[in-house]
C-alpha positions as CSV (number, residue, x, y, z in Angstrom):
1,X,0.0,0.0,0.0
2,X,1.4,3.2,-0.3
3,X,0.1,7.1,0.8
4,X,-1.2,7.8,-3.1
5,X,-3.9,5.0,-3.4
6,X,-4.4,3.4,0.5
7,X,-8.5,2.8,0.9
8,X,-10.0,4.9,3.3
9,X,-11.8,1.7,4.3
10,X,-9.1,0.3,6.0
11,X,-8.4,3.5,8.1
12,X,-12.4,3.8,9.6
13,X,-12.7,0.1,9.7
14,X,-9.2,-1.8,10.6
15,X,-10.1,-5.0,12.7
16,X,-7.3,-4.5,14.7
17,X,-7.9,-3.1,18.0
18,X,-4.9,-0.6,17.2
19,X,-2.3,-0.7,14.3
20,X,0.2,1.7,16.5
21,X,0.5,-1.8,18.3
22,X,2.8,-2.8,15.4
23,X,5.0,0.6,15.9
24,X,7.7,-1.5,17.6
25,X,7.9,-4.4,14.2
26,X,7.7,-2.4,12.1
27,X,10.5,-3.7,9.8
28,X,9.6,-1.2,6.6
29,X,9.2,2.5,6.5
30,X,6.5,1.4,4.6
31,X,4.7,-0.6,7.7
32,X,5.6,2.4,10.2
33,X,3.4,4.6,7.7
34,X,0.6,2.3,8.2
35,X,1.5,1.8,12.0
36,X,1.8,5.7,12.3
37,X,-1.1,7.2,10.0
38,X,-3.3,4.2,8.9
39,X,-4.6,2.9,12.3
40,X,-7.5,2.5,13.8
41,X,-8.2,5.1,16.3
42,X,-11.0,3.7,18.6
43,X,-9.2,1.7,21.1
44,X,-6.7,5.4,22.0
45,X,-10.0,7.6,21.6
46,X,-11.7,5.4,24.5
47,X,-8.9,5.6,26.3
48,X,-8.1,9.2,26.0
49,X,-11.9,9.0,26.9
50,X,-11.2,7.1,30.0
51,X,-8.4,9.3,31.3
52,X,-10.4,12.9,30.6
53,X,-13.4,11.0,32.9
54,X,-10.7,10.3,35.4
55,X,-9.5,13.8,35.3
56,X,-12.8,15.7,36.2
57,X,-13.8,13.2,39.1
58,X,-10.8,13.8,40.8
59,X,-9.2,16.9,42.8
60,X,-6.1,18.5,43.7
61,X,-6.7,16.9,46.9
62,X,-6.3,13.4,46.1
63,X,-2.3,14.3,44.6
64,X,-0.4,14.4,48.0
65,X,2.7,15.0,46.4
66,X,4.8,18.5,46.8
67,X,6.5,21.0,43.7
68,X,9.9,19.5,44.8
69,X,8.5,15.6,44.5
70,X,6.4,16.4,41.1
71,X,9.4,18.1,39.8
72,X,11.9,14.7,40.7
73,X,9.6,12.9,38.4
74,X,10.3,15.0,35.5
75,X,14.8,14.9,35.8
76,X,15.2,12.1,33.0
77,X,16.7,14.0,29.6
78,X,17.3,11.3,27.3
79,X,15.0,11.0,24.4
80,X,13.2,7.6,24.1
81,X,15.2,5.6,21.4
82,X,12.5,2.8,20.9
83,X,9.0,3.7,20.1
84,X,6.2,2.3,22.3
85,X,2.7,1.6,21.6
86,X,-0.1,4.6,22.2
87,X,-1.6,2.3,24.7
88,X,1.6,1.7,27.1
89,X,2.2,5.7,26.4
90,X,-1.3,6.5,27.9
91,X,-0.2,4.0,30.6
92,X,2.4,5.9,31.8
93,X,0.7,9.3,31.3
94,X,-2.5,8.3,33.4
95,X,0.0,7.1,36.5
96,X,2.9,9.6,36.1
97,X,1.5,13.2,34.9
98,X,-2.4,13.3,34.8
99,X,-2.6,13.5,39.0
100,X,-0.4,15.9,39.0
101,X,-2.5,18.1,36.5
102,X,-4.3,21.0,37.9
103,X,-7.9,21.1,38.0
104,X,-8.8,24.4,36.7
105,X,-12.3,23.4,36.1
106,X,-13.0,22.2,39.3
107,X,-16.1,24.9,40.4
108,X,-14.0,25.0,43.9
109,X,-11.0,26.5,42.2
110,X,-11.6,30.0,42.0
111,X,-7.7,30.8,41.2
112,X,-7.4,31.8,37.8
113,X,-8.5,33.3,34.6
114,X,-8.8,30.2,32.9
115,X,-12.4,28.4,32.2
116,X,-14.2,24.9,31.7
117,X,-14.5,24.5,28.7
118,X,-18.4,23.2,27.1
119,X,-18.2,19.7,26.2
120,X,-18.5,20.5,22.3
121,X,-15.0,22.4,22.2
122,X,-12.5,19.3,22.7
123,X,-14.2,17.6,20.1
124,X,-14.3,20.9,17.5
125,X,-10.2,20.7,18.7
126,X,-9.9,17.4,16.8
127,X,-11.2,19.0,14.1
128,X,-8.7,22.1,14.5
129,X,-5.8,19.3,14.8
130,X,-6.4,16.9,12.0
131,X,-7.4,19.8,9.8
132,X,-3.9,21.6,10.5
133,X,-4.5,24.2,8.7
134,X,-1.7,26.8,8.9
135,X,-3.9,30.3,8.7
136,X,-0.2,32.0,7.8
137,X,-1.2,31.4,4.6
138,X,-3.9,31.2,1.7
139,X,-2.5,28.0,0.0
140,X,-2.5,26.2,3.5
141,X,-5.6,27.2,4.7
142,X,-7.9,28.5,2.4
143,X,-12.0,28.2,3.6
144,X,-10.4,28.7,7.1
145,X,-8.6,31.9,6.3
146,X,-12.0,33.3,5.2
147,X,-13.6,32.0,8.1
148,X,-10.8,33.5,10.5
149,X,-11.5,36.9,8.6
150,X,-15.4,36.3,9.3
151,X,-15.2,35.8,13.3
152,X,-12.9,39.2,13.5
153,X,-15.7,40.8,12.1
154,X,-18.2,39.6,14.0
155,X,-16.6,40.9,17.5
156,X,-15.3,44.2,15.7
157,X,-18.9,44.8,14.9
158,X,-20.0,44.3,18.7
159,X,-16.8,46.2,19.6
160,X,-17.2,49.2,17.0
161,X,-20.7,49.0,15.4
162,X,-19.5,50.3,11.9
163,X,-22.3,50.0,9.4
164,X,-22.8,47.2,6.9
165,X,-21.6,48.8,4.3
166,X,-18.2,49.1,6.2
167,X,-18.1,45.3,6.6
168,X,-19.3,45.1,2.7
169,X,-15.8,46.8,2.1
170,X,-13.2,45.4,4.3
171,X,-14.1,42.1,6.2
172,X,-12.7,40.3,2.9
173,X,-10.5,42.4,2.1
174,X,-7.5,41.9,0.1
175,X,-5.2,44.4,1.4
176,X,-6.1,45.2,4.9
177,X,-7.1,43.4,7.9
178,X,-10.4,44.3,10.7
179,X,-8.1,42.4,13.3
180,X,-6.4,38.7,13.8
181,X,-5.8,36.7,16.0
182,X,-2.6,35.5,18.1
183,X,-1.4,32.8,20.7
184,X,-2.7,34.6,23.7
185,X,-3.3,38.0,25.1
186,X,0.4,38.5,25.5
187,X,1.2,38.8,22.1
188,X,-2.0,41.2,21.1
189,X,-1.1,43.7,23.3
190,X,2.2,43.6,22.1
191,X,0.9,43.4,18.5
192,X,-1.0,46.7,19.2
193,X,2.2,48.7,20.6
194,X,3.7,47.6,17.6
195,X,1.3,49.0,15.7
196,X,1.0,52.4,18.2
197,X,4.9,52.8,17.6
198,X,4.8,52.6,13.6
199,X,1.8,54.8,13.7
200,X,3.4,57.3,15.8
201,X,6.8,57.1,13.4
202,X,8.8,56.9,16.4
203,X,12.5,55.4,16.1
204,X,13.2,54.0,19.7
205,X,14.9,50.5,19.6
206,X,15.4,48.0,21.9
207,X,19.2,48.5,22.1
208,X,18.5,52.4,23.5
209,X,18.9,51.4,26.9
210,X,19.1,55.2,28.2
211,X,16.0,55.7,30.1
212,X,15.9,59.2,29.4
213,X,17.1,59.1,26.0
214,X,14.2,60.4,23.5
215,X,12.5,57.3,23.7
216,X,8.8,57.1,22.7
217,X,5.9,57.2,25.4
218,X,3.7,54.6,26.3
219,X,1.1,55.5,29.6
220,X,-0.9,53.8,31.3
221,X,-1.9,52.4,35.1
222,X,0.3,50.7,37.6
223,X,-2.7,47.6,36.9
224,X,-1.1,47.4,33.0
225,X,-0.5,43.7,32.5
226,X,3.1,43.0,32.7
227,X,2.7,41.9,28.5
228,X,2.8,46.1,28.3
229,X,6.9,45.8,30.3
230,X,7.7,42.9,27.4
231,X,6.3,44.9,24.9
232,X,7.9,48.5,26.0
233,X,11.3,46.4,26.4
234,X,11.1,44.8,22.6
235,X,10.2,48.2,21.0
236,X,12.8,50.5,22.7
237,X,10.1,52.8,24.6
238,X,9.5,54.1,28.0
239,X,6.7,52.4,29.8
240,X,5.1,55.2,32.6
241,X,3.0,54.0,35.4
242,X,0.3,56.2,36.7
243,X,-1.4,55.3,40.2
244,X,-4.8,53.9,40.7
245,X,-7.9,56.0,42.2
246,X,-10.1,54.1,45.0
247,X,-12.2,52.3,42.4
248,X,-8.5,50.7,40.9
249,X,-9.2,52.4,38.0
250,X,-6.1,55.1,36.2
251,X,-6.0,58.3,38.0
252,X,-7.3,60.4,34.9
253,X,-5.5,63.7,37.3
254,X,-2.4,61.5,37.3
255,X,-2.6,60.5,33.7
256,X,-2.8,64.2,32.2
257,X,0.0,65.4,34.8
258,X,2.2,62.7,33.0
259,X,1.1,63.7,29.9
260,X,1.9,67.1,30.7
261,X,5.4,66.3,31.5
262,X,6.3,64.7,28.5
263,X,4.8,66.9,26.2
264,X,7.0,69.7,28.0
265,X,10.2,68.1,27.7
266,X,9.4,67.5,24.1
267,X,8.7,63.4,24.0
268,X,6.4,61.7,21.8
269,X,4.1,59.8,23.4
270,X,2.9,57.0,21.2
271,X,0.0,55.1,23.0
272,X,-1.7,55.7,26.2
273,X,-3.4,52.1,27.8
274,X,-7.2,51.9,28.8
275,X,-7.8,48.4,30.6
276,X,-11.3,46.9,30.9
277,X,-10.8,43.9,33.6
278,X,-7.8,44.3,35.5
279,X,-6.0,41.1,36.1
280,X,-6.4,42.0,40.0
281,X,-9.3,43.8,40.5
282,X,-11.3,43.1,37.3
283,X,-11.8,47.3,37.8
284,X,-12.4,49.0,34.1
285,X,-10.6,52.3,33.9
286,X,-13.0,54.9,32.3
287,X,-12.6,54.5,28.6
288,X,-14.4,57.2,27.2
289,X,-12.0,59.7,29.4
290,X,-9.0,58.2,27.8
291,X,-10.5,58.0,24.2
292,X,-10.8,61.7,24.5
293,X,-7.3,62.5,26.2
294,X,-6.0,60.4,23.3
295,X,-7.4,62.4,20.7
296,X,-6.4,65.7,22.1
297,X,-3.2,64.5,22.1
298,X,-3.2,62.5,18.6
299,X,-1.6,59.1,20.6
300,X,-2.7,55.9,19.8
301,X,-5.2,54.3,22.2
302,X,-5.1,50.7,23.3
303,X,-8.0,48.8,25.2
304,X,-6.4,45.8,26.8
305,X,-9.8,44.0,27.0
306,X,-8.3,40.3,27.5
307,X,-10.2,39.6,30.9
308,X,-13.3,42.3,30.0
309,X,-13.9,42.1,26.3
310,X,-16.1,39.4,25.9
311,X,-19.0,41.3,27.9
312,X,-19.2,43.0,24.6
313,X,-21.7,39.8,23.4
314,X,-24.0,40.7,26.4
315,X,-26.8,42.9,26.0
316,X,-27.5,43.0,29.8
317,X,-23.5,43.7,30.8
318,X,-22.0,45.5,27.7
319,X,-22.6,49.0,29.4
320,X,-19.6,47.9,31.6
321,X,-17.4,48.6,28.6
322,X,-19.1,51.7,27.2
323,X,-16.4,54.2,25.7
324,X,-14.6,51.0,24.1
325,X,-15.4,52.0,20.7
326,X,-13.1,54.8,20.9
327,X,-10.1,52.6,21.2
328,X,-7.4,52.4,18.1
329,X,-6.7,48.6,18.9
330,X,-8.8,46.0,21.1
331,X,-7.6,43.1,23.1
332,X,-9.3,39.8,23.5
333,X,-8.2,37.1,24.8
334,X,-10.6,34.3,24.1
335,X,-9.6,31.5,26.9
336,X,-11.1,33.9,29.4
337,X,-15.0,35.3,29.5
338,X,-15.2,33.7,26.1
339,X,-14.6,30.1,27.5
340,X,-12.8,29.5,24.6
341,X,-9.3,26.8,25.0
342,X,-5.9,28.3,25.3
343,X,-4.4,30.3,22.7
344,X,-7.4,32.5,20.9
345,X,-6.2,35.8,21.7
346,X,-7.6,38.5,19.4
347,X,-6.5,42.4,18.2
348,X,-8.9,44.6,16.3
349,X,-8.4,47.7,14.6
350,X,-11.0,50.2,14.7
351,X,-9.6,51.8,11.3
352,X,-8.4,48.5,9.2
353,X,-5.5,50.9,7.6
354,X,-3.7,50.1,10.8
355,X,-3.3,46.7,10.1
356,X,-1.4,47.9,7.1
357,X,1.4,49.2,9.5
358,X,3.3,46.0,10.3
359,X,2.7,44.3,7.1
360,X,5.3,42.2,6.3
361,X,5.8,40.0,3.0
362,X,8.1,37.0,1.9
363,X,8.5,35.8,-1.4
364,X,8.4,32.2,-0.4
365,X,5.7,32.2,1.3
366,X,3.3,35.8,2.6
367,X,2.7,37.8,-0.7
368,X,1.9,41.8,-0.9
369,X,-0.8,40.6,-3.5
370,X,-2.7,37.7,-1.2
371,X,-5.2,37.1,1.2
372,X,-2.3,35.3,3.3
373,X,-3.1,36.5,7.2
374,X,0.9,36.1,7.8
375,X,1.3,39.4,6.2
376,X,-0.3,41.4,9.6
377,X,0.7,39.2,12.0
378,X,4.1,38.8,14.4
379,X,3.6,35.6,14.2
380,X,4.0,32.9,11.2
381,X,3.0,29.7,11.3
382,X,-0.4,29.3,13.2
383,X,-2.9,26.9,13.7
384,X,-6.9,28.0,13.0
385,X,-8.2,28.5,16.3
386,X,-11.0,30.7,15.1
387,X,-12.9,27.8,14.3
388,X,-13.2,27.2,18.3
389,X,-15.0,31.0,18.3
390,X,-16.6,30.4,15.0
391,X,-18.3,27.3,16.6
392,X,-19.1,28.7,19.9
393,X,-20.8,32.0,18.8
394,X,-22.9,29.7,16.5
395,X,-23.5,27.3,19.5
396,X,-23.8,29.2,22.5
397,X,-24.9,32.6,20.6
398,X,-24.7,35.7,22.2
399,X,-27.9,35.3,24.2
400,X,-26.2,32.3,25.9
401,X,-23.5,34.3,26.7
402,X,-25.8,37.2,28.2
403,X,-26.8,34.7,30.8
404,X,-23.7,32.9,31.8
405,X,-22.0,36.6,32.0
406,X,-24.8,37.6,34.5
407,X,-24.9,34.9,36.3
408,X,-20.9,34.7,36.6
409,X,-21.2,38.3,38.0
410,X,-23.5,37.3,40.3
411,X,-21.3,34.8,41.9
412,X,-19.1,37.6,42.2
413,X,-21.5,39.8,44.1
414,X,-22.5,36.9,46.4
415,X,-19.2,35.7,47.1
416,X,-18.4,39.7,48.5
417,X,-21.1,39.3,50.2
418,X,-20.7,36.3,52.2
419,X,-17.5,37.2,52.6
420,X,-18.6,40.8,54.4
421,X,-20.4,38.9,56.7
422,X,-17.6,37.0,57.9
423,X,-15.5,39.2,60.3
424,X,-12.5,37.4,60.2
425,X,-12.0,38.4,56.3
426,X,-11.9,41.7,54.7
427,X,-13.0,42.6,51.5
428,X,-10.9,45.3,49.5
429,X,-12.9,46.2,46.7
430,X,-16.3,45.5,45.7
431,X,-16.2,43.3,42.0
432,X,-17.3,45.5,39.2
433,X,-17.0,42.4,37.3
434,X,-16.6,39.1,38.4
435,X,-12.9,39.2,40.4
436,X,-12.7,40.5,43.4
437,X,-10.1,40.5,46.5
438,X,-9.7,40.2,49.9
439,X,-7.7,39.1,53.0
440,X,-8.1,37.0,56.3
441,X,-7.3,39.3,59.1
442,X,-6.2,37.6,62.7
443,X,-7.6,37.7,65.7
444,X,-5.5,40.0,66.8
445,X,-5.6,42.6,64.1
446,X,-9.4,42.6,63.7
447,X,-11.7,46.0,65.0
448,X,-8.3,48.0,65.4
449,X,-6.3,50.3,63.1
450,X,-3.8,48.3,61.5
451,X,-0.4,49.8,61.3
452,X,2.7,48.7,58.6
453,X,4.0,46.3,60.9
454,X,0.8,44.5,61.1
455,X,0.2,44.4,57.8
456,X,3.4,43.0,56.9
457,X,2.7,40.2,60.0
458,X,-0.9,39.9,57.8
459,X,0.8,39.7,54.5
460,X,2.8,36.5,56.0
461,X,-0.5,35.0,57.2
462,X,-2.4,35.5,54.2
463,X,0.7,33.8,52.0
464,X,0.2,30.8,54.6
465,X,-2.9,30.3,54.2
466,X,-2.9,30.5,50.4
467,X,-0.4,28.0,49.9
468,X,-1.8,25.9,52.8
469,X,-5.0,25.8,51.3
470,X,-3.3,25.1,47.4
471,X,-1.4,22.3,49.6
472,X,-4.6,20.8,50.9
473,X,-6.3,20.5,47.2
474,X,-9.9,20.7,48.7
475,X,-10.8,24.3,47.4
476,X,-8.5,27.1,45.8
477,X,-8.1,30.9,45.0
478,X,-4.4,32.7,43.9
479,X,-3.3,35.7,45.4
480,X,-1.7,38.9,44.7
481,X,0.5,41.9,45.8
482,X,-0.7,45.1,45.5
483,X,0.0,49.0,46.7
484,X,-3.5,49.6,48.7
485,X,-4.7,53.4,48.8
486,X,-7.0,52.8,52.1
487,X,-3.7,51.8,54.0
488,X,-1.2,55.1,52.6
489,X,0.2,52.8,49.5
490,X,1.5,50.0,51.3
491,X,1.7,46.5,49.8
492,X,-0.5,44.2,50.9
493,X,-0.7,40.2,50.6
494,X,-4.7,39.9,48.7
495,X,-6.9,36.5,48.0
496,X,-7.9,36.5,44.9
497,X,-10.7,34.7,43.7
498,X,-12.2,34.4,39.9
499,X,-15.9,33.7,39.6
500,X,-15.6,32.8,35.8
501,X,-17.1,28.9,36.5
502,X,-20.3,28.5,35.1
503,X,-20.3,24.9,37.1
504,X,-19.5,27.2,40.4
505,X,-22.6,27.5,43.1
506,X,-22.7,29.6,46.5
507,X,-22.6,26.4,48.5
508,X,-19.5,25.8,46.7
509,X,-18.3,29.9,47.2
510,X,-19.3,29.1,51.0
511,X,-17.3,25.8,51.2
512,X,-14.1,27.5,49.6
513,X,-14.5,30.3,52.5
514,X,-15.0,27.8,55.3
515,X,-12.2,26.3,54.7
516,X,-10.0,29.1,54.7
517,X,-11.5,29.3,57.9
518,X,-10.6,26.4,59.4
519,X,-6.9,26.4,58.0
520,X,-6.7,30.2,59.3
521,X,-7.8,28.7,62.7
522,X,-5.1,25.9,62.7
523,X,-2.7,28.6,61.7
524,X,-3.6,30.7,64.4
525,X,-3.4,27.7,66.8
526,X,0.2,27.4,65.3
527,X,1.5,30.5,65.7
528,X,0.5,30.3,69.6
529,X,2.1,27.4,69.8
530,X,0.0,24.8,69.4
531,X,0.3,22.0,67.1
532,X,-1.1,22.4,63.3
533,X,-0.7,19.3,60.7
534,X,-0.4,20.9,57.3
């Protein structure tokens, strides 16, 4: 048999109960094609099956085994010389990595910004895998290039609400681009600095080290996702921080006094940085104020939108990002609100001219004359992960997404709640969206005025009891370190929990704080001296 004219029939319908079984005799190149692409795929599906059902009826709890013991396991550096069977693989993978896996969508870990996915996605991800279509290029992609150019369109319509006949003219067009997509939220907001910096014709490199060398100016608050440092670094520019008012949000005072001082000392500041969801706070900083600064100015204006943009699909919570349509550039990251798997973060450009500014070509390969999506991205080669929006906007459909938004940010008003009704905690700010944070506070420190000592004795508490509770596996939340205004800027230790879990109740938001609870009370008892098992 060879690749040109094998029958189809004896990939679907192999009586074998797996062909990789002959991986290890195969005695032709010929018979490791067949072992390789021509098997039968039921028996590893099912069992790939059987360790996903394994997965999500477990917890952290059950792996009793510390960073430093997980990371012995993991010391061997020699490549395997002998190929094994898929079966005996899976073997070792179900006993030796899969209970150490985290279990993000457990609806008691409220750590991080990373959701369940719906059950239809991993099985739309085979298709995006044994497609492997490489949306670099027209010639490798093709239908899914067109499709990738679609799904931009459809959030840059809920983002900017141009007309139809705008859309008639550029959401196929040859030579420009509404937006595109990228590994993560990382690289869009880099993407968009990028295109702030080529906009702005500034000539700062990343080898001008001189910190007050005539660098160009990028602004925004001291919440900016640390993608904005990477980005700054790469492009040769000066990153300024301006503080945060009591609602976390960019001190617009602070942000024009900056402005003010660069402007007199003659620098050219390139972009100024709206956020709308904090990585912290999930706070929106007031994008219509910045919109407006930015045009007086003529700087480019960047929404990083990677935890707060997908609230643009919901009638009932959009309002949250009113002002966004101002922006230059967008950031989405899909993994987030949208639910989507890792690696579907989005840019947009409001004026599709902009994409225009980083163009790049190669005569091999991305031509000035194509539809190839390599020519506006930083990347090359990527695989089509719009298809995982494309399918979920057409499954779930923005009225699906209304009510899991709402009902995600009403997790995140109970959970403040409850926890403002415990004394021993205190909350530190009131979720706008659906993060929020807050601290345990001692017995001792509680109904007083806490000084700097004490807050540094809480900070030390707080970091206990977070990796206690990570330790113990039964429930989770991550925590932070941030400059507080309510306690004259000082640093403080902050929970942090992310309500994003569809799956998550309030008995399960009530279990996760009891159980801080009870490890804060064995810490306590600890720290007087008494005996605490950890």
């Amino acid at each position: 048999m060879t690749i040109e004219n094998f029958n189809m029939n004896v990939v679907l319908n192999s009586g074998a109960d797996s062909a990789t079984d002959s991986i290890n005799e195969a005695q032709t190149p010929q018979a490791l094609i067949d072992a390789l692409f021509l098997a039968n795929t039921t028996v590893i599906r099912n069992r790939v099956d059987e360790s996903c059902r394994t997965f999500f009826e477990a917890s952290d709890a059950i792996d009793e085994m510390g960073i430093e013991g997980i990371r012995s396991k993991f010391m061997q550096c020699d490549a395997p010389t002998q190929g094994t069977t898929a079966e005996a693989y899976l073997d070792m993978f179900d006993n030796e990595v899969l209970p150490h896996c985290s279990h993000l969508a457990s609806p008691r870990y409220l750590g991080h910004m990373t959701s369940p996915l719906p059950q239809f996605l991993p099985e739309i991800g085979r298709l995006v895998q044994t497609l492997n279509q490489n949306v670099v290029k027209i010639e490798t992609s093709r239908g899914l290039a067109f499709l990738e150019r679609q799904v931009i369109g459809m959030l840059h319509r809920e983002i900017f609400g141009a007309d139809r006949q705008f859309y008639e003219n550029h959401l196929q067009a040859r030579s420009s681009a509404l937006g595109i997509f990228t590994s993560g939220g990382t690289l869009a907001n880099i993407s968009a600095l990028w295109t702030a910096m080529r906009r702005a014709g500034t000539t700062g490199t990343a080898e001008n080290s001189s910190p007050h060398a005539d660098k160009p100016v990028i602004i925004g608050s001291a919440l900016m996702h640390y993608s904005f440092d990477k980005g700054a670094q790469l492009l040769g520019a000066e990153l300024h921080k301006v503080p945060v008012n009591d609602h976390c949000q960019i001190d617009l005072d602070a942000l024009r006094e900056a402005i003010d001082k660069y402007q007199q000392a003659g620098r050219k500041i390139a972009c100024l940085v709206a956020i709308a969801g904090t990585t912290d706070y999930g706070s929106i900083d007031a994008l219509d104020k910045i919109g407006e600064i930015g045009r007086q100015i003529n700087a480019h204006v960047h929404v990083d939108a990677a935890w707060g943009g997908g609230l643009i699909l919901s009638e009932s919570n959009k309002h949250l990002l009113d002002g966004i349509a101002q922006a230059d550039t967008v950031t989405i990251d899909g993994h987030k609100q949208l639910m989507l798997p890792l690696g579907c973060g989005m840019l947009f450009f409001r004026d599709p001219a902009l994409s225009q500014l980083t163009m790049h070509h190669a005569p091999y390969a991305v031509r000035a004359t194509s539809f190839d999506q390599g020519r506006f991205t930083l990347e090359g080669s990527r695989p089509a992960t719009a298809l995982y929006l494309h399918a979920a906007l057409h499954i779930i459909g923005k009225n699906g997404y209304d009510a899991l938004f709402s009902e995600s940010l009403a997790r995140a008003r109970y959970m403040a709640q409850a926890i403002e009704a415990r004394p021993e905690f205190e909350l530190m700010t009131a979720p706008v969206m659906n993060i929020l944070t807050y601290r345990y506070i001692p017995e001792k420190y509680r109904n007083q005025h806490i000084d700097d000592a004490g807050n540094i004795e809480i900070n030390r508490f707080n970091i206990a009891l977070q990796k206690w509770q990570r330790q113990k596996g039964d429930s989770f939340v991550s925590r932070t370190f941030r400059a507080i205004n309510q306690y004259d800027n000082q640093g403080l230790t902050l929970l942090r929990a992310v309500l994003l879990n569809p799956l998550t109740t309030f008995e399960d938001i009530d279990f996760l704080l009891n159980d801080q609870l009870q490890i804060a009370h064995l810490l306590e008892n600890e720290m007087a001296g008494a005996p605490a098992t950890h």
